[in-house]
Residue frames as qw, qx, qy, qz and C-alpha x, y, z in Angstrom:
[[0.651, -0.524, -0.023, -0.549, -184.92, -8.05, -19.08],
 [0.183, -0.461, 0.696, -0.519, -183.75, -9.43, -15.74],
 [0.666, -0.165, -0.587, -0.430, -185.11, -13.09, -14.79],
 [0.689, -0.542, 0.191, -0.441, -186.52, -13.92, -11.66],
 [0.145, -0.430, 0.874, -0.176, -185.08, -16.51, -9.37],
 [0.579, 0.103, 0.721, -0.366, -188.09, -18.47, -10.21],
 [0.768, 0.557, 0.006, -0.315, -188.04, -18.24, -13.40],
 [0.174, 0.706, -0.686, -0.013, -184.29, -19.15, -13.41],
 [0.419, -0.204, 0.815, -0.344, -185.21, -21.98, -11.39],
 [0.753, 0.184, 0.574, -0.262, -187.79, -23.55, -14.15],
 [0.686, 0.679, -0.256, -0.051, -185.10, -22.95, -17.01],
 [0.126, -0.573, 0.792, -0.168, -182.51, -24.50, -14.84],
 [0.628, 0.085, 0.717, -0.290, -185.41, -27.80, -14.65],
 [0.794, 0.520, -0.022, -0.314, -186.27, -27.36, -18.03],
 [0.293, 0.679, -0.669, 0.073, -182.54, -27.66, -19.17],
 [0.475, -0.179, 0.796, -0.331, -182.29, -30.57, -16.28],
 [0.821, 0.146, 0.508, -0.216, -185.45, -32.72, -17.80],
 [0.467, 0.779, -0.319, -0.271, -184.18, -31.74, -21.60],
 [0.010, -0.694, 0.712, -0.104, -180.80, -33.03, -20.87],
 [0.455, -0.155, 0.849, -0.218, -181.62, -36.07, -19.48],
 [0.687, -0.184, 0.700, 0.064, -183.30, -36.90, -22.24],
 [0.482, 0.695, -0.531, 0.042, -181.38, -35.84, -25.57],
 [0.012, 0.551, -0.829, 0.097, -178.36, -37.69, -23.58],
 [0.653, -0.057, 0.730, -0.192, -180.46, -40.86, -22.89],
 [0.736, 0.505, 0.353, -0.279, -181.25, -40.66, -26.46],
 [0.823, 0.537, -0.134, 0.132, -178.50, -39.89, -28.56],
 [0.835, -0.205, -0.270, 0.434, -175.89, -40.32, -26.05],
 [0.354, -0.764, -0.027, 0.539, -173.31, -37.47, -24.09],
 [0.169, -0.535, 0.266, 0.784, -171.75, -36.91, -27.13],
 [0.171, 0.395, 0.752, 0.500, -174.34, -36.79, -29.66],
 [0.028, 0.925, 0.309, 0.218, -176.09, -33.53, -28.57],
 [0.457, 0.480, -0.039, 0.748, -174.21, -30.47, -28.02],
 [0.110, -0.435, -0.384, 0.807, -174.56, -27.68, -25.43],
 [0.117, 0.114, -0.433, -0.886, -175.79, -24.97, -28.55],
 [0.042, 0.019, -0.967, 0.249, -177.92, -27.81, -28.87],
 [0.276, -0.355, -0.693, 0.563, -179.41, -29.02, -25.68],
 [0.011, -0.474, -0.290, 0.831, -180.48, -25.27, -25.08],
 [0.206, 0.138, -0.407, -0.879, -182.43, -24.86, -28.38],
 [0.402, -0.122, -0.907, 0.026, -184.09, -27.86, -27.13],
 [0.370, -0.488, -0.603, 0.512, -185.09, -26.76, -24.08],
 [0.246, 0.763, 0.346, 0.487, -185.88, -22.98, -25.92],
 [0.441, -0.854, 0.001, 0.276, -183.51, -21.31, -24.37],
 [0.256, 0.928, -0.266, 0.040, -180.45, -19.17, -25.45],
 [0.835, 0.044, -0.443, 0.324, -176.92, -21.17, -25.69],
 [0.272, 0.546, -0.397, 0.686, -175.57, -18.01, -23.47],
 [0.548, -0.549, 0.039, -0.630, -177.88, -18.54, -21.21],
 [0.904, 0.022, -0.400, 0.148, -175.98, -22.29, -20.49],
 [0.630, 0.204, -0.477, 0.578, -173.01, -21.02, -18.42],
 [0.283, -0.414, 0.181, -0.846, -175.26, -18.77, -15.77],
 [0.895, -0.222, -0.103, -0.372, -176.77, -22.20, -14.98],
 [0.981, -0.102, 0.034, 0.159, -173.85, -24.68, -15.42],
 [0.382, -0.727, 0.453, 0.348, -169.92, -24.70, -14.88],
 [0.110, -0.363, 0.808, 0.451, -169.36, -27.36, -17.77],
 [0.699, 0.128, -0.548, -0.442, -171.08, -29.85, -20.11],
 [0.475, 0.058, -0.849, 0.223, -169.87, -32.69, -17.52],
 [0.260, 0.043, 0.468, -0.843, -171.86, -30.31, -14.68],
 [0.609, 0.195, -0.027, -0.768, -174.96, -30.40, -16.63],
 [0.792, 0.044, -0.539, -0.284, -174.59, -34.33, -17.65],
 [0.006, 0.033, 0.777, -0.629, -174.14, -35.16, -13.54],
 [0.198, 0.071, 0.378, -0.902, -176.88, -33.32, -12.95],
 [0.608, 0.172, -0.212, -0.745, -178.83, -34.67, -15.48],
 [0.434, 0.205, -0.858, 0.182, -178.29, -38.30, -14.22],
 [0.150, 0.137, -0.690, 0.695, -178.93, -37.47, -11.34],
 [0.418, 0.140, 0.097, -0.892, -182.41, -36.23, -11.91],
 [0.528, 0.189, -0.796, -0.229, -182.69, -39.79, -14.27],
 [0.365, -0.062, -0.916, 0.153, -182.08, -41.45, -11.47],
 [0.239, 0.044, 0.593, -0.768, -184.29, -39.84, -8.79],
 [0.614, 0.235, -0.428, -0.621, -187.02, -40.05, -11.75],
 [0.561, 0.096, -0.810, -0.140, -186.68, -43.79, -12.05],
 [0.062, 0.005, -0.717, 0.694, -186.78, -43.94, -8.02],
 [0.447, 0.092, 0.115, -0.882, -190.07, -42.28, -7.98],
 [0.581, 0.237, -0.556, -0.545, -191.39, -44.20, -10.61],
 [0.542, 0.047, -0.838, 0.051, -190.17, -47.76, -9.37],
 [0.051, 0.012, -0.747, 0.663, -191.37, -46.95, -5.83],
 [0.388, 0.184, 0.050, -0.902, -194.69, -45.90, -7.06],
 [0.672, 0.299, -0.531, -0.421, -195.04, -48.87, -8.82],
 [0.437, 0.060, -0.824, 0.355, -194.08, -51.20, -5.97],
 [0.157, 0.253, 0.531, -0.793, -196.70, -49.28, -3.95],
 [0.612, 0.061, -0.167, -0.771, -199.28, -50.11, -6.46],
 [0.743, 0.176, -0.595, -0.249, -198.44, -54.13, -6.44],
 [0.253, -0.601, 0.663, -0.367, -197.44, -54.54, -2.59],
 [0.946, -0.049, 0.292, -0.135, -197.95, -58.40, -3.30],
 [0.650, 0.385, 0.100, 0.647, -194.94, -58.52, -6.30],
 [0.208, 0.968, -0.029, -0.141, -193.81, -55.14, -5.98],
 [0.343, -0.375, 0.682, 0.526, -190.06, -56.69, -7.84],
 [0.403, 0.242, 0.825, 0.313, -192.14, -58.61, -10.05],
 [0.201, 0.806, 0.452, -0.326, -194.17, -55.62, -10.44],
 [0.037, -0.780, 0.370, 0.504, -190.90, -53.17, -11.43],
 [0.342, -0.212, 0.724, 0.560, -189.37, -55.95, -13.42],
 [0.471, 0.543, 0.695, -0.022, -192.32, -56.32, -15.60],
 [0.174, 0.957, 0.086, -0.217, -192.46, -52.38, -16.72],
 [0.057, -0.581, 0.728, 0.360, -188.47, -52.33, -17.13],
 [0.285, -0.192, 0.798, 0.495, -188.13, -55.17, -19.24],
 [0.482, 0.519, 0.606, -0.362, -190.87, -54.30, -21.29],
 [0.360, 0.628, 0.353, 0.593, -191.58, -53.00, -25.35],
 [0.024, 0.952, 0.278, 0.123, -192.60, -49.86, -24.19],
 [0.435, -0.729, 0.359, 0.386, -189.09, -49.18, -21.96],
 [0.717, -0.145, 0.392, 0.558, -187.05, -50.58, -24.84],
 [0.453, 0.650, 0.399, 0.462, -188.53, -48.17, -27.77],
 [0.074, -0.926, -0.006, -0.371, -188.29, -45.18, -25.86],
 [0.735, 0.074, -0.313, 0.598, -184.76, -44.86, -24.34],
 [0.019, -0.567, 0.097, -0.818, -185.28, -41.06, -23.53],
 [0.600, -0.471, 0.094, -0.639, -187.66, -41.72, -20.99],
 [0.952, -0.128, -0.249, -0.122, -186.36, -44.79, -19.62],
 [0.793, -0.510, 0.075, 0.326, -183.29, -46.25, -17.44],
 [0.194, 0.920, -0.340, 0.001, -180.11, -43.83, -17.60],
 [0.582, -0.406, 0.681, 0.180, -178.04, -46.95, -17.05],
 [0.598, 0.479, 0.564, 0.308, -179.39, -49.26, -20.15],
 [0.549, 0.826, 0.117, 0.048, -179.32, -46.06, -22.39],
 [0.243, 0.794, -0.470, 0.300, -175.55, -44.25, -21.05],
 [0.886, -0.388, 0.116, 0.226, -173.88, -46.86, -18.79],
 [0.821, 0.093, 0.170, 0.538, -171.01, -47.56, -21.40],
 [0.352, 0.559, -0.043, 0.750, -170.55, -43.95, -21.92],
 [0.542, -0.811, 0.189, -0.115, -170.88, -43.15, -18.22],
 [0.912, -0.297, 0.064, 0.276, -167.70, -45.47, -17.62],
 [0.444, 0.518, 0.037, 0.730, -165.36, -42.68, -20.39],
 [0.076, -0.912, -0.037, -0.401, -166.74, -39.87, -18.59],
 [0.228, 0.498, -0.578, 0.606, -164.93, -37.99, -15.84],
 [0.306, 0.076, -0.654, 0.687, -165.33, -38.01, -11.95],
 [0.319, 0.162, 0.230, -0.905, -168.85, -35.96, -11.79],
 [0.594, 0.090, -0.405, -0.689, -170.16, -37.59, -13.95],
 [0.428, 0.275, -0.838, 0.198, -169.01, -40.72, -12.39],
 [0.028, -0.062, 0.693, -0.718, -169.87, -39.93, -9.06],
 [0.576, 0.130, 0.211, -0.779, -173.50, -39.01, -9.73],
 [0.518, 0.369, -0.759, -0.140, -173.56, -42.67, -11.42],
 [0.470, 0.061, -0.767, 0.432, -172.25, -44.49, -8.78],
 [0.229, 0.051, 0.697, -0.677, -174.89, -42.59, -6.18],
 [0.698, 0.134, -0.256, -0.655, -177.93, -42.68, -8.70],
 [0.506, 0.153, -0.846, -0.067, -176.79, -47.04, -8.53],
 [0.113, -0.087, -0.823, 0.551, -176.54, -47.33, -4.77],
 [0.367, 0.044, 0.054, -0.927, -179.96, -45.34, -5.00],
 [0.666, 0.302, -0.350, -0.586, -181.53, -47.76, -6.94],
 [0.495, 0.113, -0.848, 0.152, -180.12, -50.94, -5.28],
 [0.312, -0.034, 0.638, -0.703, -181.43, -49.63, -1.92],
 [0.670, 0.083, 0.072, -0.734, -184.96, -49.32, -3.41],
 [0.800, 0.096, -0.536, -0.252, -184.69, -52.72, -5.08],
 [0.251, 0.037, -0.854, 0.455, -183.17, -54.51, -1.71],
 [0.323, 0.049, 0.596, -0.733, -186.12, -53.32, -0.12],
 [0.745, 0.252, -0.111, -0.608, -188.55, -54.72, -2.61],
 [0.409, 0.259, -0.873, 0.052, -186.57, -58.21, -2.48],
 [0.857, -0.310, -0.233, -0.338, -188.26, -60.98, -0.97],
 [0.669, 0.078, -0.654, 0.344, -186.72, -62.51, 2.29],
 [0.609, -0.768, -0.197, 0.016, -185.71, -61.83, 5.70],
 [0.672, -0.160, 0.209, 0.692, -181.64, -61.88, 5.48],
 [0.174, -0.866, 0.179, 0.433, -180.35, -58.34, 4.73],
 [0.045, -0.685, 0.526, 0.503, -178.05, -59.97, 2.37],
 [0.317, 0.308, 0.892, 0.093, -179.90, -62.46, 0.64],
 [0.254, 0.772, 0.540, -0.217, -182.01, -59.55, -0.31],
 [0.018, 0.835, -0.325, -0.444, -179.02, -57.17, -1.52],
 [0.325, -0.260, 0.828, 0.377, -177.83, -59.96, -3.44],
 [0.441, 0.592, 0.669, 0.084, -181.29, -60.38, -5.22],
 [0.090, -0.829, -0.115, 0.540, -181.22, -56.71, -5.93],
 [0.301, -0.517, 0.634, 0.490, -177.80, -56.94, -7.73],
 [0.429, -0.041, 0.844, 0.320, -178.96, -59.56, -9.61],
 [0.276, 0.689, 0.670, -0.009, -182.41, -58.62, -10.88],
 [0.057, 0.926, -0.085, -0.363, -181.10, -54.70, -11.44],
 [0.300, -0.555, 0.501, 0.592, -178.02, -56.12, -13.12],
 [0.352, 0.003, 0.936, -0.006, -179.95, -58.25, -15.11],
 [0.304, 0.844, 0.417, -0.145, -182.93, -56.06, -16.18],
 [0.026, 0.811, -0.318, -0.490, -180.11, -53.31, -17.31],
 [0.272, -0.343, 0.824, 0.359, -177.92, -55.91, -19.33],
 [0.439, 0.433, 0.758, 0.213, -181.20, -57.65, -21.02],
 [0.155, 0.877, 0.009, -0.455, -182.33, -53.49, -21.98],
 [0.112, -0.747, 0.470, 0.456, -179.19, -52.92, -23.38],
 [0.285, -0.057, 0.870, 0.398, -179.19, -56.15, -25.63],
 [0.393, 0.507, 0.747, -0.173, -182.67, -55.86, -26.44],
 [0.017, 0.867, -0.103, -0.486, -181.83, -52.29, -27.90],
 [0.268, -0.581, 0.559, 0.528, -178.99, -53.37, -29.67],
 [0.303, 0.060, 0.876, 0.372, -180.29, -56.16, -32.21],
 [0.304, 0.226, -0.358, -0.853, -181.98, -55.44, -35.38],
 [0.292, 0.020, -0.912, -0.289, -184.31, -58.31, -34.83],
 [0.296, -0.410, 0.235, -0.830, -187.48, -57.90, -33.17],
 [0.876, -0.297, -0.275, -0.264, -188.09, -61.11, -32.12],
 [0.716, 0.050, -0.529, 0.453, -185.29, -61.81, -30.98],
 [0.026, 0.339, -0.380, 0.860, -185.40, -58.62, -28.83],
 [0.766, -0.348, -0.060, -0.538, -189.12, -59.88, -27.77],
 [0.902, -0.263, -0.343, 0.005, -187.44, -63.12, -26.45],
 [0.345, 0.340, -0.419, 0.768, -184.73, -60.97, -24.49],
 [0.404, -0.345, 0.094, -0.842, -187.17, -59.71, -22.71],
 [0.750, -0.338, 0.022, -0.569, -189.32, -61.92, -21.97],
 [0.824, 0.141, -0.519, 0.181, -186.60, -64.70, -21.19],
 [0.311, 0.291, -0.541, 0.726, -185.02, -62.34, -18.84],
 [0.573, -0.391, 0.069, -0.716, -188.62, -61.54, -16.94],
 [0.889, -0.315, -0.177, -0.283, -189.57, -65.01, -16.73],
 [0.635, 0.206, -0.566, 0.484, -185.79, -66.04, -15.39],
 [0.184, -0.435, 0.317, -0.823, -185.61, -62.83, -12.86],
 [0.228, -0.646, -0.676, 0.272, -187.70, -64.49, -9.00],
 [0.340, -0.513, 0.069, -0.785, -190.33, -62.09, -8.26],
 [0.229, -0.402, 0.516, -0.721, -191.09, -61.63, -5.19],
 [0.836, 0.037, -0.272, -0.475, -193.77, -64.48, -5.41],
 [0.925, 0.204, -0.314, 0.059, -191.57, -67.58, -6.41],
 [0.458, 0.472, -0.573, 0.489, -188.39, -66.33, -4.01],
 [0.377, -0.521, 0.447, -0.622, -189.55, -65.56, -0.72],
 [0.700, -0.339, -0.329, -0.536, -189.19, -68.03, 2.28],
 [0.673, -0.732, -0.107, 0.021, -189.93, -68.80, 5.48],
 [0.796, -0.495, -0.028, 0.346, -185.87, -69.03, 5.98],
 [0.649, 0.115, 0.268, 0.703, -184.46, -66.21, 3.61]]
């Protein structure tokens, strides 16, 4: 039987959310294509009517990560419009983000294996970042343009880097004081803003 363009279109999303997170979870090469698509109850043949490669489908799924997170962090900055950094950092460096990698930052979970991959994969990366720096420059406290892109940097590099450690160690206190060292370090929007910055 023949599938509609609309149904193609919500096994092309399933496959899309699927993807994004199997690979946040057990990295790009820890799930297969074969897979992936049993995952997502679909047929592996049905994989190459959708996508050109494995590297297509882990762009794409990145991409979708990152718009995700966007959503999310903007939504969340539109609930706190007094903190709305202090608001984001809070949620990101949190227990709940660190246990659950699938559903959580596609940097902290595939950074280091984004940096192997090719060019596509790269690329979507490298716009999913700039994506994600905007939003957070605009949620920076000041007046200066770059004073605010520089907070950004810092607080995005900063939340990703404490994730990634927080993940790594087999100690849960220590991972509780990753966290919550890196929160209370991070200015929110509160403690940074003023009158001349």
């Amino acid at each position: 039987m023949k599938v509609t363009r609309e149904q193609a279109s919500q096994n092309r999303d399933r496959v899309l959310d699927v993807a994004g997170r199997l690979f946040r979870e057990r990295g790009f090469d820890g799930i297969g294509v074969a897979d992936l698509m049993k995952s997502a109850g679909l047929t592996h043949g049905g994989f190459y009517g959708q996508f050109a490669s494995k590297e297509e489908l882990m762009a794409e799924a990145c991409e979708r990560s990152f718009n995700n997170a966007a959503d999310l962090w903007a939504g969340v900055a539109e609930r706190y419009p007094d903190n709305p950094l202090g608001a984001v950092m809070k949620g990101y460096l949190s227990k709940q983000h660190r246990d659950n990698p699938g559903e959580g930052c596609v940097l902290a979970s595939l950074g280091a294996d984004a940096a192997r991959q090719g060019p596509t994969l790269r690329h979507a990366v490298t716009e999913g970042t700039r994506k994600l720096l905007d939003l957070f420059t605009g949620l920076a406290p000041g007046r200066i343009k770059a004073r605010k892109r520089e907070r950004a940097v810092v607080a995005y590099a900063s939340m990703v880097g404490a994730l990634i450690l927080a993940r790594a160690v087999d100690d849960a206190a220590l991972s509780d004081e990753i966290l919550k060292t890196v929160a209370a370090s991070l200015p929110d929007a509160k403690a940074s803003a003023s009158a001349s910055a």
